[in-house]
RODO-2510 file (C-alpha; in nm, 4 decimals, decimal comma):
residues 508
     n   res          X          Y          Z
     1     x     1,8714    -1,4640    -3,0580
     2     x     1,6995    -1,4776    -2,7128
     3     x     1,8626    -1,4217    -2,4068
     4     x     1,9401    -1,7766    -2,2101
     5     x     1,6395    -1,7637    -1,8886
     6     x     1,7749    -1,7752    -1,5763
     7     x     1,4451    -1,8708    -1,4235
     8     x     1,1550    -2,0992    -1,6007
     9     x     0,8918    -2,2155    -1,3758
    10     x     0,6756    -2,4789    -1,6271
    11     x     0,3207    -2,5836    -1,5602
    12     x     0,3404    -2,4528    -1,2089
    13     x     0,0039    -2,5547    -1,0199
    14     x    -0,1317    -2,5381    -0,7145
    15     x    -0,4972    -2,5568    -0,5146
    16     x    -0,5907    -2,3986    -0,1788
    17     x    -0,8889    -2,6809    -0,0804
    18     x    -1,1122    -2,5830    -0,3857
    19     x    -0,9881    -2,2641    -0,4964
    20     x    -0,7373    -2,3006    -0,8112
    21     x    -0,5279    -2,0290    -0,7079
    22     x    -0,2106    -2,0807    -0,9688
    23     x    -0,3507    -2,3124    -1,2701
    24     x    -0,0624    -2,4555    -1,4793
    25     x     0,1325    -2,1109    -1,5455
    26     x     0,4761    -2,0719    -1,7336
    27     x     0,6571    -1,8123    -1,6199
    28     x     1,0969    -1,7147    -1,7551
    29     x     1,3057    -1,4310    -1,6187
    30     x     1,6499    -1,3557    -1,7740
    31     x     1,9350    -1,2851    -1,5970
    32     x     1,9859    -0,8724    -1,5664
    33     x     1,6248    -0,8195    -1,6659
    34     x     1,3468    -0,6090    -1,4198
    35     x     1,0705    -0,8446    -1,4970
    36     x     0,6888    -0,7341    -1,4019
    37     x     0,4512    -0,9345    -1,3048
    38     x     0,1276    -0,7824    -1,2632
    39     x    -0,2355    -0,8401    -1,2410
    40     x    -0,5936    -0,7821    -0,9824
    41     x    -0,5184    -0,8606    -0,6258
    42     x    -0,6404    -1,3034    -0,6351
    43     x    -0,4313    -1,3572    -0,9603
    44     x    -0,2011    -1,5666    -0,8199
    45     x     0,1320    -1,3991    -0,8618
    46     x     0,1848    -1,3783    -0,4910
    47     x     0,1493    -1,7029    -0,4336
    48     x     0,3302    -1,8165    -0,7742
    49     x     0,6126    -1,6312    -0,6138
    50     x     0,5672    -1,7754    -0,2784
    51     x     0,6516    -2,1458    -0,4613
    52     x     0,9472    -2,0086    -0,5995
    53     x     1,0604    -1,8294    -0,2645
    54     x     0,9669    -2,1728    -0,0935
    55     x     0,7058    -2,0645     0,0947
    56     x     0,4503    -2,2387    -0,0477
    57     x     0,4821    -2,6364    -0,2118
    58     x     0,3970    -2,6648    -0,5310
    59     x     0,0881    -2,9100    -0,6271
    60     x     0,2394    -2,9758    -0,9901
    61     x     0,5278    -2,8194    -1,2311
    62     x     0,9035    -2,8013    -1,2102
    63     x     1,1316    -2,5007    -1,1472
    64     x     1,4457    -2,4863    -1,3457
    65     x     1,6981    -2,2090    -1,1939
    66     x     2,0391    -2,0873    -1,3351
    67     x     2,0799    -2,4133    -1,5202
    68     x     1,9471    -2,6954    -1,3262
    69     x     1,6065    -2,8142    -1,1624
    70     x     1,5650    -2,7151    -0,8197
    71     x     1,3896    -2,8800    -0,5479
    72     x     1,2339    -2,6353    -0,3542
    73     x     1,1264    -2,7442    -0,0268
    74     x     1,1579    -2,4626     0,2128
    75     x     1,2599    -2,1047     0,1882
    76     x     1,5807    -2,2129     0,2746
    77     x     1,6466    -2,4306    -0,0233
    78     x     1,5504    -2,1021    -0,2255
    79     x     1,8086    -1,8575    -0,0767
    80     x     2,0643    -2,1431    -0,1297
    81     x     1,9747    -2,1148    -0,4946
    82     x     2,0105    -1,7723    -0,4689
    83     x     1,6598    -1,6394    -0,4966
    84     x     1,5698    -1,4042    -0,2110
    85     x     1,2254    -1,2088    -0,2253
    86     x     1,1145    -0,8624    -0,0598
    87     x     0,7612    -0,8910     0,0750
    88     x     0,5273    -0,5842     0,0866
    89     x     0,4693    -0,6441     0,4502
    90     x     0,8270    -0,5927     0,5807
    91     x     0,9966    -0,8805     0,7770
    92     x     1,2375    -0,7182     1,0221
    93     x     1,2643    -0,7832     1,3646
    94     x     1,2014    -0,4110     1,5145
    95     x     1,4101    -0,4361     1,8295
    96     x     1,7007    -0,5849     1,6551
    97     x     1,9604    -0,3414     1,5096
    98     x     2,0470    -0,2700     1,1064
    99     x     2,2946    -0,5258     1,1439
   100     x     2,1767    -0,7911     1,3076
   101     x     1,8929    -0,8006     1,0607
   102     x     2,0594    -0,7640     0,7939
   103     x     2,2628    -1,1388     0,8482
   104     x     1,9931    -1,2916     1,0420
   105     x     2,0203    -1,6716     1,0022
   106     x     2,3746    -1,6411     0,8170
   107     x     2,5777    -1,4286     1,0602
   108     x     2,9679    -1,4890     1,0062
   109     x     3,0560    -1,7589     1,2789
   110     x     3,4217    -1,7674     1,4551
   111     x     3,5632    -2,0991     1,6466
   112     x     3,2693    -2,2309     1,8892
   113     x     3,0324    -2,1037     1,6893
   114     x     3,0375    -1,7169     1,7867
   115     x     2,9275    -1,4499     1,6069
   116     x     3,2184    -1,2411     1,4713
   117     x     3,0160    -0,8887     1,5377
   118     x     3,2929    -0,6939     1,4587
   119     x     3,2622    -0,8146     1,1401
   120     x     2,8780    -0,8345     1,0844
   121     x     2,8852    -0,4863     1,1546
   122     x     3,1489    -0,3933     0,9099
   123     x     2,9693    -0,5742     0,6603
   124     x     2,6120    -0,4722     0,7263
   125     x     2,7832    -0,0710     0,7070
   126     x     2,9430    -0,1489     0,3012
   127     x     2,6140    -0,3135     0,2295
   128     x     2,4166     0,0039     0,3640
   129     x     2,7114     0,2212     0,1945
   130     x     2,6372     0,0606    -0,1199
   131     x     2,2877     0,1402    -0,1479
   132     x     2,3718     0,5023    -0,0719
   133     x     2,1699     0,4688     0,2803
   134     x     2,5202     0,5482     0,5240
   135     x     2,3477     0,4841     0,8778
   136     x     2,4702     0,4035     1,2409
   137     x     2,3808    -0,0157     1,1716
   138     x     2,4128    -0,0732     1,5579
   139     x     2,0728     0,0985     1,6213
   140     x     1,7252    -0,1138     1,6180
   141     x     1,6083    -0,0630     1,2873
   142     x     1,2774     0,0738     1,4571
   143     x     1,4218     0,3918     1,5064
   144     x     1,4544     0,4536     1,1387
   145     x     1,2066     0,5310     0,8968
   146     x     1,0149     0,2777     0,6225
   147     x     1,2156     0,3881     0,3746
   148     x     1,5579     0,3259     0,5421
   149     x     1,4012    -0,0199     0,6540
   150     x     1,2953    -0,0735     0,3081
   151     x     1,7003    -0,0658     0,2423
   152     x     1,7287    -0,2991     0,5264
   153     x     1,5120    -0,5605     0,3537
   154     x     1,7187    -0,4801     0,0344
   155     x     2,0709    -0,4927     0,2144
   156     x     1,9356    -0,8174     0,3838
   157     x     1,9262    -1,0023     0,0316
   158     x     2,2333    -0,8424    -0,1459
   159     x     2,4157    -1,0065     0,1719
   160     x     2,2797    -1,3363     0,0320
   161     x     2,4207    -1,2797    -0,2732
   162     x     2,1044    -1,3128    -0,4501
   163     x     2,1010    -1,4035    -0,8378
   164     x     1,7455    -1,3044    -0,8378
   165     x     1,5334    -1,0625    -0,6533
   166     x     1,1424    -1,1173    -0,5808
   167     x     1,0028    -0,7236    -0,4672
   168     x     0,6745    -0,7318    -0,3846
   169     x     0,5053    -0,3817    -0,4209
   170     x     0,8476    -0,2030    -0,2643
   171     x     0,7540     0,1686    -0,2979
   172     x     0,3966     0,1186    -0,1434
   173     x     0,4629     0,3041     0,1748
   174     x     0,7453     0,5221    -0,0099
   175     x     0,7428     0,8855    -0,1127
   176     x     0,8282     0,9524    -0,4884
   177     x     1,1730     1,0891    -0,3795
   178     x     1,2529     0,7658    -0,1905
   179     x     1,1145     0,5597    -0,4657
   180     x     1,2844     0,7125    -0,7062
   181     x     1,6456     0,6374    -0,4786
   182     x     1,5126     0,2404    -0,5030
   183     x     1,4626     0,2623    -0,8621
   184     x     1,8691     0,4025    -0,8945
   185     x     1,9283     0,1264    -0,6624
   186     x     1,6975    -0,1378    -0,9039
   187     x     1,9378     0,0147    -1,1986
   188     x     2,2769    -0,1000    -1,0494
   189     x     2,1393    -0,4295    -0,9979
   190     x     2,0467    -0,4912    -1,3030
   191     x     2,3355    -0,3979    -1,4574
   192     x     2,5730    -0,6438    -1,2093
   193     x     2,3250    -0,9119    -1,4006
   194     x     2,0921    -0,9493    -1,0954
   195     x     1,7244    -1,0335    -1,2296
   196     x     1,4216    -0,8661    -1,0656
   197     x     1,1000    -0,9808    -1,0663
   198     x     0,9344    -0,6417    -0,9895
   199     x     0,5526    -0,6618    -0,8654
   200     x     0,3413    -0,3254    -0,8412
   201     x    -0,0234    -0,2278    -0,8983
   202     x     0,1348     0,1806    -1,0411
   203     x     0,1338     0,1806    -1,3584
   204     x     0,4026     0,4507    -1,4381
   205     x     0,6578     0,2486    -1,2339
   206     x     0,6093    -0,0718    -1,4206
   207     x     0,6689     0,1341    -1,7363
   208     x     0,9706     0,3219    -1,6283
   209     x     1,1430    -0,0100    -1,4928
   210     x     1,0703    -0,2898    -1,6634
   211     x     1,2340    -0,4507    -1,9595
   212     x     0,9216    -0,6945    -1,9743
   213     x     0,5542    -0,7794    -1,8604
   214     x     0,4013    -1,0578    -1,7522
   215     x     0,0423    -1,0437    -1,6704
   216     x    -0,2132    -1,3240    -1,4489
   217     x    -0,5687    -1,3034    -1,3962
   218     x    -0,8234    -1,5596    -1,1862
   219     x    -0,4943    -1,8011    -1,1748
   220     x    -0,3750    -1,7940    -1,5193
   221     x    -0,0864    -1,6651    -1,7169
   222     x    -0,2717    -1,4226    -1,9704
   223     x     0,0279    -1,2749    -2,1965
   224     x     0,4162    -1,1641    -2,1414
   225     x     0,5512    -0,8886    -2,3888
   226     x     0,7762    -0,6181    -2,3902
   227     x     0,7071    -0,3111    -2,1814
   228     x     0,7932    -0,0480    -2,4555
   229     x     0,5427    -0,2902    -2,6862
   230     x     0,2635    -0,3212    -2,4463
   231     x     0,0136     0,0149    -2,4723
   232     x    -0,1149     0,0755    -2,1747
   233     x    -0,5029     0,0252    -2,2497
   234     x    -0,4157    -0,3241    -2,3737
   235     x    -0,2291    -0,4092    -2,0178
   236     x    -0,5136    -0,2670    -1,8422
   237     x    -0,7037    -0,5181    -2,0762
   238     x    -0,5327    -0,8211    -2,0335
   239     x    -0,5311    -0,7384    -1,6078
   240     x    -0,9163    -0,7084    -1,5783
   241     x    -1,0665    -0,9003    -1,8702
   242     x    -1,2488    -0,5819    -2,0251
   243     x    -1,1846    -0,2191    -2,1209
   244     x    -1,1500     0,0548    -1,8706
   245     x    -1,2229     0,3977    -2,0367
   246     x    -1,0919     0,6009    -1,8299
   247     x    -0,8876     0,5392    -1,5121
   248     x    -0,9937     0,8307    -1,3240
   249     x    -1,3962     0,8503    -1,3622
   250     x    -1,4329     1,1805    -1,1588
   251     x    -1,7881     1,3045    -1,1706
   252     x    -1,9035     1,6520    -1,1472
   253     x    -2,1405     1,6766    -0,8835
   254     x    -2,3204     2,0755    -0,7893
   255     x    -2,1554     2,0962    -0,4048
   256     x    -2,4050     2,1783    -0,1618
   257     x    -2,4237     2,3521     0,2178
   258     x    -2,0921     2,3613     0,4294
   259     x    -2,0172     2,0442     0,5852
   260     x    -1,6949     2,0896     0,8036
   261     x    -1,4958     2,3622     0,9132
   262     x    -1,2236     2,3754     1,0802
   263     x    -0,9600     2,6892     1,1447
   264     x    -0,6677     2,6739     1,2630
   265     x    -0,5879     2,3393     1,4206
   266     x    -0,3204     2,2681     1,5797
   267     x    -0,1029     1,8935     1,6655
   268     x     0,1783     1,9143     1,8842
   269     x     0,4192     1,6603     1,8537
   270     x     0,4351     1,3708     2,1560
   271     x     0,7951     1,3448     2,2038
   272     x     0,8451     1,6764     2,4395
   273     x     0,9348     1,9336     2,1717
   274     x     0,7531     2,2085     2,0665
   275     x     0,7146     2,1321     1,7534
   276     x     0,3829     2,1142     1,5879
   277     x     0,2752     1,7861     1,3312
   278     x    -0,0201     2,0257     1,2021
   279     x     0,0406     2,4224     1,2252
   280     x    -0,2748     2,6101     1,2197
   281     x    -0,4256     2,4412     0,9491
   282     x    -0,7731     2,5640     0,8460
   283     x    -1,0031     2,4063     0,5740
   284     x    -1,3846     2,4209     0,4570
   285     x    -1,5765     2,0867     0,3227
   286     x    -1,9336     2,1159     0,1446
   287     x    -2,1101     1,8571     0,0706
   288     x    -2,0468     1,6717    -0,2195
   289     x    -1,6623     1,7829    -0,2394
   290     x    -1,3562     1,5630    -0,2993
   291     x    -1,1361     1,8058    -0,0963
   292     x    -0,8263     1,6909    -0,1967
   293     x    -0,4949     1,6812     0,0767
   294     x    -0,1292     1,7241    -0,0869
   295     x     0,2147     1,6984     0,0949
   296     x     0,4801     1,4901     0,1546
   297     x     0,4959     1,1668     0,4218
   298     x     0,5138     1,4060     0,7719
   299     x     0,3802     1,7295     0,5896
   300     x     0,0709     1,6957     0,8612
   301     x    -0,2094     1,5798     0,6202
   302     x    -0,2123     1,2421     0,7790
   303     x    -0,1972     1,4120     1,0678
   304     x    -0,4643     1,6448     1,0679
   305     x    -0,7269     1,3122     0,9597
   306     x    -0,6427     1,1462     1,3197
   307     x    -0,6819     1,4811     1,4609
   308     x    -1,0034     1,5404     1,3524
   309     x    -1,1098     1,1330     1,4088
   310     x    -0,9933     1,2234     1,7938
   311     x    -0,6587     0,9716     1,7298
   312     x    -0,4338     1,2089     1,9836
   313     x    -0,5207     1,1572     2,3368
   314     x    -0,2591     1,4184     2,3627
   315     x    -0,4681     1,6540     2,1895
   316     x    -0,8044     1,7520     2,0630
   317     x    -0,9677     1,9467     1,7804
   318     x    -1,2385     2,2880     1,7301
   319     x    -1,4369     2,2194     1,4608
   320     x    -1,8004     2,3120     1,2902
   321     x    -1,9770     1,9999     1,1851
   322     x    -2,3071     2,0694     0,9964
   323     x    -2,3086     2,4250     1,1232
   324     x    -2,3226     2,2878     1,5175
   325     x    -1,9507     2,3707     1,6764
   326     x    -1,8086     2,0245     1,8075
   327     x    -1,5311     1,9575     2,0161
   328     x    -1,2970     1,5953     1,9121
   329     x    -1,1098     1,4541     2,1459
   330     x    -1,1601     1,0941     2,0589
   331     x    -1,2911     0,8667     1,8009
   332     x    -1,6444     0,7960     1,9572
   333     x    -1,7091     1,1523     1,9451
   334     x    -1,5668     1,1960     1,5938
   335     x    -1,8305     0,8803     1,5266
   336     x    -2,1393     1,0540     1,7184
   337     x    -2,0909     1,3787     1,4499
   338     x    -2,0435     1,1822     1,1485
   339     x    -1,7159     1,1444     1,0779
   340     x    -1,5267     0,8515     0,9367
   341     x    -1,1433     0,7845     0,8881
   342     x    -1,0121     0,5348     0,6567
   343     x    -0,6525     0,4941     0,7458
   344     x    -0,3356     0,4098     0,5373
   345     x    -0,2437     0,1352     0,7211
   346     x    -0,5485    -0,1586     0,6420
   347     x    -0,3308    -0,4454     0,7878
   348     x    -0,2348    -0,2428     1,1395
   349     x    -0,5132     0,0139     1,2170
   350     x    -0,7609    -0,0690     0,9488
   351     x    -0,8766    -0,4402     1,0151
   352     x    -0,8257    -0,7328     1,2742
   353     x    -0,7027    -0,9711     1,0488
   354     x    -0,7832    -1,2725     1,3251
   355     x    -1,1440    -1,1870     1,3009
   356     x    -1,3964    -1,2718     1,0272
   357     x    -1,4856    -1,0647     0,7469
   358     x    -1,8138    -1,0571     0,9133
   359     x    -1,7112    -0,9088     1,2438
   360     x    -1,4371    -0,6291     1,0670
   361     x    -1,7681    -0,4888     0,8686
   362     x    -1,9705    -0,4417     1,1939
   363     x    -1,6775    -0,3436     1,3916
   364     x    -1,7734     0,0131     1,4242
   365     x    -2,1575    -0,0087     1,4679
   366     x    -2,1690    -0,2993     1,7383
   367     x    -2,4517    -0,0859     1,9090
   368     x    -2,6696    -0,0740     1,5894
   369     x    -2,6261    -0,4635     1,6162
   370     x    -2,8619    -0,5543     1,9080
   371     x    -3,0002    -0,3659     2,2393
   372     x    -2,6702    -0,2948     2,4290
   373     x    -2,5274    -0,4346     2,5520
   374     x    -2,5819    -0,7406     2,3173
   375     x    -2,4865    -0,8394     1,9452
   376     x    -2,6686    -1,0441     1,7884
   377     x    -2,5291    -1,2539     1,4733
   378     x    -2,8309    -1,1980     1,2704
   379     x    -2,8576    -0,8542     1,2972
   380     x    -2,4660    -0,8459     1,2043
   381     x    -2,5150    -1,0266     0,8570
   382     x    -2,8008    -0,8235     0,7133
   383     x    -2,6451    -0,5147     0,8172
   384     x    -2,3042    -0,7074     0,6154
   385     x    -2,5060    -0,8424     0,2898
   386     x    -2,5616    -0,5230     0,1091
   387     x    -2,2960    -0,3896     0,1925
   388     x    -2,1116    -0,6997     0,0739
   389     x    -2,2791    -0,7230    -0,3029
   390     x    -2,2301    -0,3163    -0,3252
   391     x    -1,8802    -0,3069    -0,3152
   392     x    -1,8385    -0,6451    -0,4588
   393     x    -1,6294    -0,8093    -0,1915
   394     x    -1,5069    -1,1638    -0,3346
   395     x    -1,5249    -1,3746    -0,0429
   396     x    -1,6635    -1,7334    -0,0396
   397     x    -1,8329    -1,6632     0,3609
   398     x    -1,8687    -1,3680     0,5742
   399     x    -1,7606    -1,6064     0,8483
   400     x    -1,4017    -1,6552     0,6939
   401     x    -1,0952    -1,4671     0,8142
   402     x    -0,9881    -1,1199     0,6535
   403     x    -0,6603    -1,1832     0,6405
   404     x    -0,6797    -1,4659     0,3225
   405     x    -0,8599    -1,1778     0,1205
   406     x    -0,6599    -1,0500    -0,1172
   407     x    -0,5569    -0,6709    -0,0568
   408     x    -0,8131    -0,5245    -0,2784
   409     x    -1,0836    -0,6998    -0,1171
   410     x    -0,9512    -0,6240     0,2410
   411     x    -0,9665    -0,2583     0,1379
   412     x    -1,2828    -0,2958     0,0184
   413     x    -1,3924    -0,4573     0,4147
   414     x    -1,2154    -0,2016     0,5586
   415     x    -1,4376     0,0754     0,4105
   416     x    -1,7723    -0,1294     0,4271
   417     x    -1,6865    -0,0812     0,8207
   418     x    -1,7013     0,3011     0,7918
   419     x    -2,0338     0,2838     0,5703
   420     x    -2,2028     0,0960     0,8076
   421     x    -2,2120     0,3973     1,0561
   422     x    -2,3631     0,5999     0,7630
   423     x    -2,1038     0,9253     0,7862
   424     x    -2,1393     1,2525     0,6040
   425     x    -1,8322     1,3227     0,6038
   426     x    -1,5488     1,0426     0,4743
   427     x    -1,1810     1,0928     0,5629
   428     x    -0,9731     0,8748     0,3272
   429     x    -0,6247     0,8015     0,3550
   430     x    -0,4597     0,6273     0,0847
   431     x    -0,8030     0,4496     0,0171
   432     x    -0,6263     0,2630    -0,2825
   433     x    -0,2782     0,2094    -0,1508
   434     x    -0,1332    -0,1162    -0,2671
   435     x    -0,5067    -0,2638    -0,4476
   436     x    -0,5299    -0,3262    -0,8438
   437     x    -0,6529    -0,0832    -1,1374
   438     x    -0,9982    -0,3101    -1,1166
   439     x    -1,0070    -0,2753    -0,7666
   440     x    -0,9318     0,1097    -0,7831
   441     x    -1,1604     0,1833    -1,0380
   442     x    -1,4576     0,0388    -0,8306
   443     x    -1,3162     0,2818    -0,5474
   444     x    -1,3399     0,5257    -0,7478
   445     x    -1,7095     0,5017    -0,8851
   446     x    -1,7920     0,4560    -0,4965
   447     x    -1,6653     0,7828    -0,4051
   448     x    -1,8393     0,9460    -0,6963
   449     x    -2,1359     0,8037    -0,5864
   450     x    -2,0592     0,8779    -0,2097
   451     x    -2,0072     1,2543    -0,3347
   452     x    -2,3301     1,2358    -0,5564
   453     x    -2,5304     1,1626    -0,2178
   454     x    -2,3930     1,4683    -0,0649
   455     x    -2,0939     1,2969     0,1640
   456     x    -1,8027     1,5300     0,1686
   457     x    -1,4646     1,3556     0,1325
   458     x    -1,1308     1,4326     0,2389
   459     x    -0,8890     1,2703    -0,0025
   460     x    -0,5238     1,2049     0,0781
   461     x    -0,3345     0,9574    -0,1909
   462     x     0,0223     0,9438    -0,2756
   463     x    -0,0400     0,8711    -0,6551
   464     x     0,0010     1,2516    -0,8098
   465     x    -0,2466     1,1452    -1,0718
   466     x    -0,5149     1,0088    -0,8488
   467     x    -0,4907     1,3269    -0,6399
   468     x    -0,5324     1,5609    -0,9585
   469     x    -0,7764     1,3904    -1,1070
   470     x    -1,0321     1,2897    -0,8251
   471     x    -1,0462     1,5968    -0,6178
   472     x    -1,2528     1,9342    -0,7037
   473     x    -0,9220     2,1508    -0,4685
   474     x    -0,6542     2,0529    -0,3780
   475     x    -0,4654     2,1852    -0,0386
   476     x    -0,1171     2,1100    -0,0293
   477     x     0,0801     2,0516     0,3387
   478     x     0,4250     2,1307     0,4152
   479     x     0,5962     2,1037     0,7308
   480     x     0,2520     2,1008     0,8882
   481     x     0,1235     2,4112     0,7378
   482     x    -0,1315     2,4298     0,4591
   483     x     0,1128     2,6433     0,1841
   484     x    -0,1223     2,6430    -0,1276
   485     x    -0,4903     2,6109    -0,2694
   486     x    -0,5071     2,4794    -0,6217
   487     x    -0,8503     2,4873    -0,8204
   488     x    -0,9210     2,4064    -1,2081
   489     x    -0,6019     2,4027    -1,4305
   490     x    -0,3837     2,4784    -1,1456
   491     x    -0,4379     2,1320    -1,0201
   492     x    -0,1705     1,9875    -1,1642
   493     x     0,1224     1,7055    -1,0489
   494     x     0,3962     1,9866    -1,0872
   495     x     0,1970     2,2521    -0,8909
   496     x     0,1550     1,9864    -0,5969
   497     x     0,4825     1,8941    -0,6099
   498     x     0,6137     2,2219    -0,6283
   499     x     0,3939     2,3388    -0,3309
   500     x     0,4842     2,0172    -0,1140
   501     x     0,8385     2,1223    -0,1180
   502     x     0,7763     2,5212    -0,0355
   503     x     0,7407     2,6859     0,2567
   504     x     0,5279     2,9479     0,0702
   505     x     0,2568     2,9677    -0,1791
   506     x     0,3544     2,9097    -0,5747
   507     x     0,1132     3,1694    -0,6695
   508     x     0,1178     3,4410    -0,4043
***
């Protein structure tokens, strides 16, 4: 007999002026279950989460919750219920310690309404305790690192006493070490009866979590089933509408002359020490290479992209650019040489979410866009309209704002504003961090066909697979040092893992 829901959300609708966003979708979660709910970025199961969280008011349907019909107004109403969610985008308050954030809005209140600190602190430390993350809770949780404040966020709901949990790509800025900690954490939940309704565009973590699937596309619910009864290639199916038949479509291309070289580069840290971020790191790109970048978060592959995109005023870089020896000590002269970073951060450093989609493209190549020192708008959108139908961007105007793209798209912005200054050489960090299979397979083709025009890339992703099978080598980073070189059958997710955590080469 089928488990009792805890959750049924029937015939939910809702329209954002004319765009159907969620169109009459049923959606059930059972108590103690890890329920995912996946699909392309614009499927609607943000914001079909966002009417259950409260955030967003529902135009039709009815949400029935541990027994009764709620009447969700605000968020507040929600968390009453007992429904917290954890949003990609984290929603601390920097400056304010562990603890405070932890029982912001519900802090334990003594006569005259004062805070009992004492005791929020107490608290917040068996909540951190509990999820195995023991840390001092009366420092600002901006001194700690995204996966303690991912624990924060975590700790923050548990304190709630949340029936069911809403996590909204949680491991998208985590290493595998720290995601695997979460998924213990995701476990113990489950077991206590808590429901999750677990979100995520990587495919190995909705299989190795979740008890069962749910998948929306262009608004609509398109199928729930079980995860161990749901092959892979029919998910993928069901996500995107057609058959992808391959994930990782990595093209052989014949490499041509030496594009970049650099030898030994070195990043000191800011903070006064002497220790270095990137330690003598030396590397070769030709053209038409996916030069793959290994490590761990802090190994100094990150690192060594803002170095050579002139990121450090602190510090600068040697390098050989097309044969001609080039000095970078900041962006513009990274720019005048051909070079062009992607970073891993789209929302912070990538894209000015108050401006249009228009302006982000063009960001980078205002002087191509007029005689200096003037811009002029038509100038702007035909150097934006091809670039706009080649990497399919679904917007319904240039002139809207970036920030109501969906994720995939926004990626997709942020990289048509590094193709406009026509680089040769393309350094991409996490270039499909947080986007859907549809959206990374059209990455994908477009660095084939970058490589196939003789662009050399410099790849860093934290998906294992993606790293194997895009790149022609791989060089793998630890503590700031390049340790290993893997080519051909080496290149495999053990090797790079292996090499990530050793201070010395695995086949010396």
């Amino acid at each position: 007999m089928a488990q009792q829901a805890l959750l049924e959300m029937r015939q939910i609708d809702k329209w954002f002026g004319g765009v159907h966003a969620v169109s009459h979708v049923d959606f059930e979660v059972r108590a103690g279950e890890v329920h995912a709910l996946i699909g392309e970025n614009g499927a609607g199961k943000s914001t079909l989460m966002r009417i259950l969280c409260g955030a967003v008011l529902p135009d039709e349907g009815e949400i029935v919750f541990d027994g009764r019909k709620l009447n969700i107004r605000g968020p507040k109403d929600a968390e009453d219920a007992g429904i917290a969610m954890i949003h990609q985008e984290l929603s601390l308050c920097p400056n304010m310690s562990v603890a405070e954030n932890i029982y912001l809005g519900s802090e334990p209140m003594g006569p005259l309404r004062i805070v009992k600190w004492s005791r929020l602190r107490s608290e917040a430390e068996v909540l951190m305790d509990r999820l195995d993350t023991p840390v001092d809770v009366t420092r600002p949780t901006e001194e700690f690192g995204i996966a303690t404040q991912q624990m924060v966020e975590v700790a923050k709901v548990l304190s709630r006493q949340a029936k069911l949990i809403v996590m909204d790509e949680p491991t998208s800025a985590l290493t595998d070490a720290e995601a695997g900690k979460l998924f213990e954490i995701i476990r113990v939940l489950k077991a206590e009866g808590v429901a999750i309704v677990y979100i995520s565009h990587k495919m190995e973590e909705i299989y190795e979590l979740a008890d069962r699937v749910t998948v929306m596309r262009d608004s609509h619910w398109i199928g729930t089933a079980d995860a161990g009864e749901l092959e892979p290639g029919q998910l993928i199916e069901w996500m995107v509408g057609r058959k992808i038949e391959t994930l990782f479509p990595k093209r052989k291309v014949e490499l041509g002359a030496e594009l970049l070289r650099v030898e030994d580069a070195v990043l000191p840290a800011a903070d006064g020490t002497d220790r270095l971020l990137v330690d003598h790191a030396s590397l070769t790109l030709r053209a038409g290479e996916i030069l793959g970048l290994g490590g761990l978060r802090g190994a100094g592959n990150s690192e060594l992209l803002g170095l050579l995109f002139g990121q450090y005023p602190h510090a600068q870089v040697e390098a050989t650019v097309r044969g001609e020896a080039v000095t970078i000590g900041r962006p513009s002269h990274a720019l005048a040489k051909g070079l062009a970073l992607l970073t891993n951060d789209r929302k912070t450093t990538g894209l000015v979410l108050s401006m249009s989609v228009l302006h982000n493209m063009t960001l980078a190549s205002l002087r191509r866009m007029g005689p200096p020192p003037l811009v002029l708008p038509g100038e702007e959108v035909r150097a934006a309209r091809p670039l706009r139908e080649r990497l399919s961007v679904k917007t319904a105007s240039l002139e809207i704002e970036v920030s109501s793209l969906s994720g995939g798209n926004q990626q997709k912005v942020a990289l048509a504003k590094w193709l406009m200054t026509e680089p040769d050489i393309l350094l991409l960090d996490e270039p499909t961090r947080g986007i859907d299979v549809g959206a990374k397979a059209e990455i994908y083709e477009l660095m084939n066909e970058l490589a196939g025009q003789g662009k050399g890339i410099l790849l860093i992703t934290s998906e294992l697979p993606e790293l194997v099978e895009m790149s022609d080598r791989i060089l793998v980073f630890h503590r700031g040092r390049i340790t290993e070189e893997l080519r051909g059958q080496e290149m495999t997710q053990q090797n790079v893992m292996a090499a990530a955590m050793s201070e010395v080469s695995t086949h010396a």
